[in-house]
N, C-alpha and C positions, 0 to 999 in steps of 0.2 A: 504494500500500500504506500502510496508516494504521499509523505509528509505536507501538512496544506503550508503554502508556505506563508512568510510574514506579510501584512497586509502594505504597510510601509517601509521601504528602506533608507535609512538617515545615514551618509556619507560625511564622518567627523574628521576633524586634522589634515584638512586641507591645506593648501601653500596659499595666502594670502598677501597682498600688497602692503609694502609698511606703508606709515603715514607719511612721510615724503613723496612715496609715490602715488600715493592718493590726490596727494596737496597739486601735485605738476600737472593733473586733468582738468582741475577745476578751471572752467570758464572758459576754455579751447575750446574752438569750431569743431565741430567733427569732419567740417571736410580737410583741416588740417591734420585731425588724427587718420583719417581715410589716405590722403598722401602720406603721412612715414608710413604708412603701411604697406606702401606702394599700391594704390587701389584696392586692397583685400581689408574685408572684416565689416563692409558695412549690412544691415539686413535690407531685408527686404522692403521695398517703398511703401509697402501693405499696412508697413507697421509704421504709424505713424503719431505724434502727438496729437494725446487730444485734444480737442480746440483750439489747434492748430497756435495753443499759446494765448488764447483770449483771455481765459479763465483759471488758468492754471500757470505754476511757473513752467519755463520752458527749455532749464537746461539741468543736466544733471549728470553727476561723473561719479564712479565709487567700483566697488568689488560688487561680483555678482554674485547672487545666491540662485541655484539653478535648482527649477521645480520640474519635474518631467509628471504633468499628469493626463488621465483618459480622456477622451474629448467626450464634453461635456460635466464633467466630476473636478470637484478643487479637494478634496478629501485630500490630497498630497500636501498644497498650497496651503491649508487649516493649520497641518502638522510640521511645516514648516516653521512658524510664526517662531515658536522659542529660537528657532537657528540663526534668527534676522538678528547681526552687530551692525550698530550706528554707526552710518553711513550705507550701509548696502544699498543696491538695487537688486530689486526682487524678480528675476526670469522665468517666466512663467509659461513652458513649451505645454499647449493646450492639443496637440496634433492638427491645429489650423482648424480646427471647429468653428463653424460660424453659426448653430445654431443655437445656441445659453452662451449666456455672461464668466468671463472667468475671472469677474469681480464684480462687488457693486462698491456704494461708502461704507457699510459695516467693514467690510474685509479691509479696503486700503487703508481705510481708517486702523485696523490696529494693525499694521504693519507700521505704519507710520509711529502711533503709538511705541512698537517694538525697534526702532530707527531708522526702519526704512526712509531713503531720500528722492525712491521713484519704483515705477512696475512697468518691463516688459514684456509683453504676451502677445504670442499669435493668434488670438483667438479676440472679441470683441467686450464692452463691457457693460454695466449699467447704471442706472441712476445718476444722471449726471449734474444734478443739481447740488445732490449731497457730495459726491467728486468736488464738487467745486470748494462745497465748504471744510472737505479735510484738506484740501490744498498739495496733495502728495501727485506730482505728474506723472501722467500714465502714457506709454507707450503702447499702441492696441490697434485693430482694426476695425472699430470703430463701436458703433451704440446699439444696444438689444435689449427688450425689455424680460425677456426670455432667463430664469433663473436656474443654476445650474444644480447639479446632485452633487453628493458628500458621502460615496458610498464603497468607491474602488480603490485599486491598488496605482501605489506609485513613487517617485524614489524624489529622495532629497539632497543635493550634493554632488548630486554625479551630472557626468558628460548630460547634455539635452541638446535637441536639434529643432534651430527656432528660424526662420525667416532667412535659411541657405547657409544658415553659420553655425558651427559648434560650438555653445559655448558650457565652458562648466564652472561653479566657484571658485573664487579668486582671478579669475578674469578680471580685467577693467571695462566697463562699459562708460562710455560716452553718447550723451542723446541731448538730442537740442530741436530747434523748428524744421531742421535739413532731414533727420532721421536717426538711426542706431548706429554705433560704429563700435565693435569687440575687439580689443585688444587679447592678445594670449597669456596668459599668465609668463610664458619665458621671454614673451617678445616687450615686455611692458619698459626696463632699460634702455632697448634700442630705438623705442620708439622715443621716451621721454630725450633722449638726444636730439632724433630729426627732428623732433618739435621745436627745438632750439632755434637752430639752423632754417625748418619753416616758416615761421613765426617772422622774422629777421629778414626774409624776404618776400614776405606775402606784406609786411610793413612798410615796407621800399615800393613796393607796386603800387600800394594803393597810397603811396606820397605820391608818385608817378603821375599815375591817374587823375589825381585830384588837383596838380599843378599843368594838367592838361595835356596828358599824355596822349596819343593818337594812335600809334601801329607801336608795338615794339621793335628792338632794334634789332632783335635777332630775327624776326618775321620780316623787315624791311630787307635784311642781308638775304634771305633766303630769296626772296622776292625778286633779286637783281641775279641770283646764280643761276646755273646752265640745270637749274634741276627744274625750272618753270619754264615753258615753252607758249610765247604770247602772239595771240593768232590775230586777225581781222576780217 
């Protein structure tokens, strides 16, 4: 007889971001974290703020806490709540369910309570009035009035696969009005370097720009070489 097994799996003594490396995401664009990435890490456009930032704040950086649950069931998400350390953001892989909520204001509301500083999920959510007023921004596909079950199995901690990207705790997530962007737990040094170095020249362009820059100067040179062939 095969042993029934545990209804929840809770993955402890993760590798986590110190607080330095926390501090060096706050307030960066994510399309600058998307370039040191070299294009890689961002989710899907599906998943997007909601209220596009009207109602809600609309940026947020931290470690992730990765929820793998059934679609339609947050029973995983519930039993997560003790795991959430302030600052997290809460990843919430729903398997793209679009028909129930995988949150309404009860739930964000005591993640926030437990220090959650935001919620990503591919799946949609509800009650957007009371969202408004716990104030915690949500990353989702959008609004359902539709309540979910609290009934299945599912793990806490571990690898989850959200919006084209893997991501698992202690990852760095950055989410802003552009979208989601994953940093990897081993790449989070090398990125916090290119950020440097990006930062320092996306700051120079838009000096550029704004002192009334036209073509740049390396598109001008390309322009005059033997690699454009100009006809009439």
């Amino acid at each position: 007889m095969i042993e029934e097994p545990p209804l929840l799996r809770v993955r402890t003594g993760v590798q986590r971001p110190n607080d330095a490396q926390i501090s060096a995401f706050q307030g960066v664009p994510t399309g600058f974290v998307n370039d040191a990435l070299d294009g890689a890490g961002a989710l899907s456009r599906n998943i997007s703020l909601l209220g596009e930032g009207s109602d809600l704040p609309s940026q947020a950086a931290g470690p992730a806490l990765s929820v793998e649950c059934r679609p339609g069931d947050i029973l995983p998400l519930l039993g997560a709540l003790p795991q959430i350390r302030p600052g997290d953001i809460v990843v919430n892989a729903f398997g793209g369910y679009q028909g129930a909520a995988t949150a309404g204001d009860r739930v964000t509301g005591m993640m926030r309570n437990c220090g959650a500083v935001g919620f990503v999920t591919d799946g949609p959510v509800r009650d957007y009035e009371g969202l408004v007023g716990i104030g915690l921004p949500v990353w989702c596909t959008g609004l359902i009035p539709a309540s979910p079950l609290s009934k299945s199995a599912g793990r806490v901690g571990f690898p989850v696969q959200i919006g084209g990207q893997e991501i698992e705790t202690g990852d760095m997530i950055v989410a802003d009005r552009d979208g989601v962007v994953v940093v990897p737990f081993e790449q989070i040094d090398d990125v916090i370097e290119r950020l440097t170095k990006i930062t320092a020249l996306e700051t120079a362009l838009d000096a550029e720009v704004a002192d009334g820059l036209k073509v740049p100067p390396a598109i001008l040179e390309f322009l005059e070489s033997n690699q454009v062939h100009y006809e009439e």
